[in-house]
C-alpha positions as CSV (number, residue, x, y, z in Angstrom):
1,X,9.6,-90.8,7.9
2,X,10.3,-89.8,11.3
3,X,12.4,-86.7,10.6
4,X,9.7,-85.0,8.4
5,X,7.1,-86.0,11.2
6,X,9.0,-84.3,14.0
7,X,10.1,-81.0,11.9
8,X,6.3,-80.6,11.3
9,X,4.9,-81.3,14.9
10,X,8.1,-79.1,16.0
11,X,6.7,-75.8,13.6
12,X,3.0,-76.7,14.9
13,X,4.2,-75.9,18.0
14,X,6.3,-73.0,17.5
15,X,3.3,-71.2,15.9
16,X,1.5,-71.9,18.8
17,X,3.7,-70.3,21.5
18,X,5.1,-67.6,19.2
19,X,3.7,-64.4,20.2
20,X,1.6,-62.5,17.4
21,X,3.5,-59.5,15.5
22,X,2.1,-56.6,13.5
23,X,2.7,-57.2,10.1
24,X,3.3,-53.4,10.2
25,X,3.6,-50.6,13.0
26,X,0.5,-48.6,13.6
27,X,-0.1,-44.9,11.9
28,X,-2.3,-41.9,12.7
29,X,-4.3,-43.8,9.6
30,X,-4.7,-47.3,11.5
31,X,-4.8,-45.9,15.0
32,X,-8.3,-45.4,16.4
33,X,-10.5,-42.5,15.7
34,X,-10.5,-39.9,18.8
35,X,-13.1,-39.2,20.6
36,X,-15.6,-36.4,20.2
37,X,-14.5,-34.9,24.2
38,X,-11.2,-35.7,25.4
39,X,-10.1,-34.8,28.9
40,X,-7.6,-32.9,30.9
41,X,-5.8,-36.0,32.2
42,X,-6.0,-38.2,28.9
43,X,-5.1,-34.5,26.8
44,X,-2.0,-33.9,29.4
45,X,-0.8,-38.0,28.2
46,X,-0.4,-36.9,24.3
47,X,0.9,-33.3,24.4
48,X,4.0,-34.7,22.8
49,X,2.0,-36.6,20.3
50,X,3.8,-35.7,16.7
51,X,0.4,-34.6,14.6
52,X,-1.6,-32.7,17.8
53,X,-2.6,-29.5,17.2
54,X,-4.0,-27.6,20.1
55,X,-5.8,-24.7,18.9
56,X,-6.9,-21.9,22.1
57,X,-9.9,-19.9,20.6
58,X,-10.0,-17.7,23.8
59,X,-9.2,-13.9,23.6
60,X,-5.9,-12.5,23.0
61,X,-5.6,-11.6,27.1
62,X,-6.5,-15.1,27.9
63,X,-4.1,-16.5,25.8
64,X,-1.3,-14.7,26.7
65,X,-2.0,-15.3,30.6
66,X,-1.5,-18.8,30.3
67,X,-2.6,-21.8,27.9
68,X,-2.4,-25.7,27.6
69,X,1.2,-26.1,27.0
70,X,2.2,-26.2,23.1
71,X,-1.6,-24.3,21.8
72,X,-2.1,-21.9,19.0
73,X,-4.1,-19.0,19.4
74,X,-7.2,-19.0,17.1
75,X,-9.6,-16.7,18.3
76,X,-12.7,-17.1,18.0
77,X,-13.8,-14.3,16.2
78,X,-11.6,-15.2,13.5
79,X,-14.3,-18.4,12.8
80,X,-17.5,-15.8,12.6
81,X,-19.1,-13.5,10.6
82,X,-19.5,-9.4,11.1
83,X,-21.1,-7.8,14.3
84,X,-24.0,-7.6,12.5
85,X,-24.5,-11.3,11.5
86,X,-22.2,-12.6,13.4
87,X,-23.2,-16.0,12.0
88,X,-22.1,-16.1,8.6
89,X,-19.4,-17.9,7.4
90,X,-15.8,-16.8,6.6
91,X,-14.9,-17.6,3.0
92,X,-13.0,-20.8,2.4
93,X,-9.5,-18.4,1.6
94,X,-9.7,-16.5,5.0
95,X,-9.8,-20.1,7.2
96,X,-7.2,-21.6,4.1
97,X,-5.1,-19.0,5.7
98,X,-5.9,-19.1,9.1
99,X,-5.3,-22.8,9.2
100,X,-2.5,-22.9,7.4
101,X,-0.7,-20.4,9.7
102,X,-1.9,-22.5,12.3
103,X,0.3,-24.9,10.9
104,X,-2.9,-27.8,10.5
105,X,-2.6,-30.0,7.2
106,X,-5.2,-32.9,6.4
107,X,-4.0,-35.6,8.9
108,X,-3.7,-33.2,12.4
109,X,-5.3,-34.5,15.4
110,X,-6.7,-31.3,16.1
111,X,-8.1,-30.5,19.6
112,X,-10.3,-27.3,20.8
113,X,-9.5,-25.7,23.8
114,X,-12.0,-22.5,25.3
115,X,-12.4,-21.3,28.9
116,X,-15.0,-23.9,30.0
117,X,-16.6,-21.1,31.8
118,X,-20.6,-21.5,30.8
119,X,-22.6,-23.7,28.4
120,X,-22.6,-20.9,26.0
121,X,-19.1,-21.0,26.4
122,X,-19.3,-24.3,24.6
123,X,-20.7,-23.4,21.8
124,X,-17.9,-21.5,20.7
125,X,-16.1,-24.7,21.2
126,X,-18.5,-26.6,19.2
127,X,-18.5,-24.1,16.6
128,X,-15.5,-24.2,16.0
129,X,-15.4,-27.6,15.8
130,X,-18.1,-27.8,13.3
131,X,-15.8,-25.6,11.1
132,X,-13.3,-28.0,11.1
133,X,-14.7,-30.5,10.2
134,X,-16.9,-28.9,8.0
135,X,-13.4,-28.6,5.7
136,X,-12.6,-32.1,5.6
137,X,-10.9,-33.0,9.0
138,X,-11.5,-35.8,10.6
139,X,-9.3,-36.2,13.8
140,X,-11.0,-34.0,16.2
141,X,-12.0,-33.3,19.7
142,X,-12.9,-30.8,22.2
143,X,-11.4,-30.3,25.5
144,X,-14.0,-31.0,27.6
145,X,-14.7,-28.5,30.9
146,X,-12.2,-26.4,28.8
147,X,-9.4,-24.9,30.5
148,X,-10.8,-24.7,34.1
149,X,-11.1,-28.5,33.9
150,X,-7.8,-27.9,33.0
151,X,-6.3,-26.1,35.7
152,X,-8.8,-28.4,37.8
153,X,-6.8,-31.1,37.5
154,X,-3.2,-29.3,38.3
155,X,-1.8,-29.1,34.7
156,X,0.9,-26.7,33.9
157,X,-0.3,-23.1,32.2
158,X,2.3,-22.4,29.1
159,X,2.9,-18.6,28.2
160,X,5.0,-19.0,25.6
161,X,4.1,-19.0,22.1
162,X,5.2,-21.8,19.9
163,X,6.6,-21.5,16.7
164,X,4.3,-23.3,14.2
165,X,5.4,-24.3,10.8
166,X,3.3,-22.9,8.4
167,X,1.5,-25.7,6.0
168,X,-0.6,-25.2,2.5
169,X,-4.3,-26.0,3.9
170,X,-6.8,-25.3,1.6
171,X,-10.1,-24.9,2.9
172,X,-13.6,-26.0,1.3
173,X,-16.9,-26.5,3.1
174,X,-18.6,-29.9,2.9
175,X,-21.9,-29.1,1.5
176,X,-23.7,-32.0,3.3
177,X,-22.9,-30.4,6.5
178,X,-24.3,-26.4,6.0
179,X,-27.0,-25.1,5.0
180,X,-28.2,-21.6,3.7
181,X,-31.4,-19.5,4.0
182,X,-32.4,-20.5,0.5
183,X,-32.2,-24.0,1.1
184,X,-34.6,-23.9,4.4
185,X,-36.7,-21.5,2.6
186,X,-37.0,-24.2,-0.2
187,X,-37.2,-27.0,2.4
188,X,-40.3,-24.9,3.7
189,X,-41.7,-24.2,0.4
190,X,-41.5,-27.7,-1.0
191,X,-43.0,-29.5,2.4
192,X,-39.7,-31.4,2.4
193,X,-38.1,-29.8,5.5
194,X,-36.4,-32.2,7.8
195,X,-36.5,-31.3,11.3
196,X,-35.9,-27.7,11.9
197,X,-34.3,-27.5,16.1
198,X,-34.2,-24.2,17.9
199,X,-31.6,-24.6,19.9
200,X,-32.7,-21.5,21.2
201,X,-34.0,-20.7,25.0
202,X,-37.3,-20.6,25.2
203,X,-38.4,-17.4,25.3
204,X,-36.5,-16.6,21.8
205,X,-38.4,-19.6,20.4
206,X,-42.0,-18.1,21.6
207,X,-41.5,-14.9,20.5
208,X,-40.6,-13.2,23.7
209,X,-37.1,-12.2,22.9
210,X,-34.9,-11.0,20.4
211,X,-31.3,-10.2,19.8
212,X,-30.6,-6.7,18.8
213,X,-29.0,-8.0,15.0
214,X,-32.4,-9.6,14.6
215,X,-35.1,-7.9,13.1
216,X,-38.4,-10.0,13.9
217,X,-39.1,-11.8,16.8
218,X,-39.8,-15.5,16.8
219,X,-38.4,-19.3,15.0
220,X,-38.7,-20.6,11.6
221,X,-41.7,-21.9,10.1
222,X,-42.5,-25.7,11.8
223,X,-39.3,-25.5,14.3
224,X,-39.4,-27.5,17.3
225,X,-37.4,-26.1,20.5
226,X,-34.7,-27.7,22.3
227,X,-32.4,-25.6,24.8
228,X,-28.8,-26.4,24.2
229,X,-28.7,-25.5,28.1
230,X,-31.1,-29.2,28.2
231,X,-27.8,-31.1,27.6
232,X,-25.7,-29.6,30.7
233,X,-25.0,-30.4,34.3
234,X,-27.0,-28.4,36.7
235,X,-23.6,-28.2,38.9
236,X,-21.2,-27.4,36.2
237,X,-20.7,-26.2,33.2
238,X,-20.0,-29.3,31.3
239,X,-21.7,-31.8,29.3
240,X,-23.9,-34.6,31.3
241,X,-22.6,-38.3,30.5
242,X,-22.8,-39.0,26.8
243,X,-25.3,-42.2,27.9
244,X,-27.7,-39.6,29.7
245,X,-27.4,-37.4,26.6
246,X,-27.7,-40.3,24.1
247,X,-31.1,-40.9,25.9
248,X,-32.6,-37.1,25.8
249,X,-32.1,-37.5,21.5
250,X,-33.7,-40.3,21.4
251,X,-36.9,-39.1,23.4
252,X,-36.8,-36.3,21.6
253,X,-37.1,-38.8,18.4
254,X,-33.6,-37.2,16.6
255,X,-31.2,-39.9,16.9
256,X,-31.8,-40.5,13.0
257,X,-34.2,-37.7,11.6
258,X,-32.5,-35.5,9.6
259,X,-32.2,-32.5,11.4
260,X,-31.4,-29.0,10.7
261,X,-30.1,-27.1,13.7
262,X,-30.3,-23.4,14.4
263,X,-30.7,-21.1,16.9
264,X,-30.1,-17.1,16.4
265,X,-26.1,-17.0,14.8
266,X,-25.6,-20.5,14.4
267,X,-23.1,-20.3,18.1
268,X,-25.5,-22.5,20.5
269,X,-27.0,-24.2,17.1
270,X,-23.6,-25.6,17.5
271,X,-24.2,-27.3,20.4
272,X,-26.9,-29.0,19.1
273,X,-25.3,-30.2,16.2
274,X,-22.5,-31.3,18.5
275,X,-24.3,-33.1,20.6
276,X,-26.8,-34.7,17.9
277,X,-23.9,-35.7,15.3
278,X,-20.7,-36.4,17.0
279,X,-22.4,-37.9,20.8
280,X,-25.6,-39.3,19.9
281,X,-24.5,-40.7,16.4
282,X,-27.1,-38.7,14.1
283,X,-25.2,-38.7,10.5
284,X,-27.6,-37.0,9.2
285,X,-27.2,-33.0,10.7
286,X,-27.1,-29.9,8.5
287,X,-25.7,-26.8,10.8
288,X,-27.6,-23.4,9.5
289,X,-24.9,-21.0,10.4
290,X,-27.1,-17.6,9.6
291,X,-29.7,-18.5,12.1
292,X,-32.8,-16.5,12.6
293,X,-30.6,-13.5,12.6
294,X,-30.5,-13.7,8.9
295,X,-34.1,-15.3,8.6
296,X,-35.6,-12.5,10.4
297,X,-34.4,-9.9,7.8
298,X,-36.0,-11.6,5.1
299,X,-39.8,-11.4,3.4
300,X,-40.0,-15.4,4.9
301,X,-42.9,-16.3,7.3
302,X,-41.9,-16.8,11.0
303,X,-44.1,-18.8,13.6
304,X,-44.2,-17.4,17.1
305,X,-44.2,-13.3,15.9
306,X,-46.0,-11.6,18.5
307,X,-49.1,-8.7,17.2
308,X,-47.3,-5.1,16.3
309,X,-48.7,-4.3,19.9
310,X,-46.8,-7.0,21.0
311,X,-43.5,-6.1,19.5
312,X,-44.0,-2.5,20.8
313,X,-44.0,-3.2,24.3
314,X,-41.2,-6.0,23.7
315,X,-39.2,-3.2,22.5
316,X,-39.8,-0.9,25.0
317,X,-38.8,-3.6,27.4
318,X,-35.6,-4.2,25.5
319,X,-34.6,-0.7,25.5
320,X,-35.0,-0.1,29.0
321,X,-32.5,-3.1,29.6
């Protein structure tokens, strides 16, 4: 009797001191999700990370004067639309394509790299962004401050280009996170619109100011304005503290309204959604790529559209600038 006692006080006890082991390693699948913003110093810890993919949507001269080590040039261009509506979006076979040259397949950790010179700046970020995701990634993140937080901080500038393995990415747009100018316009029509954000300066919003693509001044019908510049440091051109910007969506009442976000080509609408979706935890946020741009050229109502007077001497005004 005493043998089988002290063999089963002696396991007890060995279960107790034992340290705990995995029952299996970790993977990109099992590791934890990244965050929205990553930064310089926690970016420059994982450049040798196997599925990273740093994509640089700068120009071509920017690129080629010096990038974060081991980043593919995607200009940003090649994520938008014509001059002309500069907002629209590329067909699923160009960014199939683009991304598969880019050598990014389902399970890249993909992270977004722009010159961090301006909050509009950002929104090219952010759009891009949006894009990805938009096809089905999921690990994803922005270099916040962009490359001068880069630089800020003392990392090394790369100019050499690296050679990418091509992969077969095909690309298709999540339908729960666009929508078109029929679906607003229906939205409208039906008295079912969810909230519909200008992310727009102010005086685009009130009719003051147009781009030249546009051809009506003024928002969509029932819009409610809110300045992508709102979620920005005063000092800098980065984002404020995601706490202080958690707590400007929910005065604002859109930490859980579903929210359509839009501005005039769908670049600082990205912002927004950014901001809305992947900070403040809104899962319900359609982006409207087109914008007001396309809107505008339409036979749909607009609030905010000054008299024919009006727009005559807004015009003048613009052509004199």
């Amino acid at each position: 009797m005493i043998k089988p006692i002290l063999i089963s006080l002696a396991f007890a006890f060995s279960t107790v001191i034992a340290p705990s082991v995995s029952a299996e390693p970790s993977t990109p699948e099992t590791a934890a999700k990244p965050t929205a913003l990553i930064s310089a110093a926690d970016l420059a810890t994982q450049l040798d990370q196997s599925n990273l993919r740093i994509l640089d949507i700068r120009t071509d001269k920017e690129y080629a004067a010096g990038h974060v080590p081991g980043a593919v040039h995607t200009p940003y261009g090649a994520y938008r639309g014509p001059a002309d509506n500069a907002g629209a979006l590329r067909s699923e076979d160009e960014l199939s394509a683009l991304f598969s040259k880019a050598g990014i397949s389902k399970d890249s950790y993909v992270v977004v790299t722009y010159a961090g010179a301006n909050p509009t700046d950002f929104g090219a970020a952010a759009r891009v962004y949006w894009t990805l995701k938009a096809g089905g990634l999921t690990q994803l993140s922005i270099l916040d401050g962009g490359l001068q937080a880069w630089e800020a901080e003392g990392n090394p500038l790369s100019k050499d280009t690296p050679a990418v393995s091509p992969t077969e990415f095909s690309y298709q747009y999540r339908k729960d996170m666009v929508v078109s100018t029929q679906e607003v316009a229906d939205y409208i029509k039906n008295g079912q619109a969810p909230v519909l954000l200008d992310a727009r300066p102010s005086e685009f919003f009130k009719g003051e100011k147009r781009v030249d693509a546009a051809a009506r001044y003024g928002t969509l019908p029932g819009a409610r304005e809110l300045d992508f510049n709102s979620f920005f440091r005063s000092d800098k051109p980065v984002l404020k503290d995601t706490g202080e910007i958690i707590k400007i969506v929910q005065e604002q009442g859109l930490d859980n309204k579903p929210t359509v976000s839009f501005c005039n080509t769908g670049h600082w609408a990205a912002t927004n959604w950014f901001v809305l979706s992947e900070l403040a935890g809104n899962p319900d946020v359609k982006l409207y790529p087109e914008s007001v741009v396309e809107w505008s050229r339409s036979n749909l109502p607009m609030d905010n559209q000054p008299s024919r007077f009006e727009v005559l001497k807004l015009d003048a005004k613009r052509a004199l600038n």
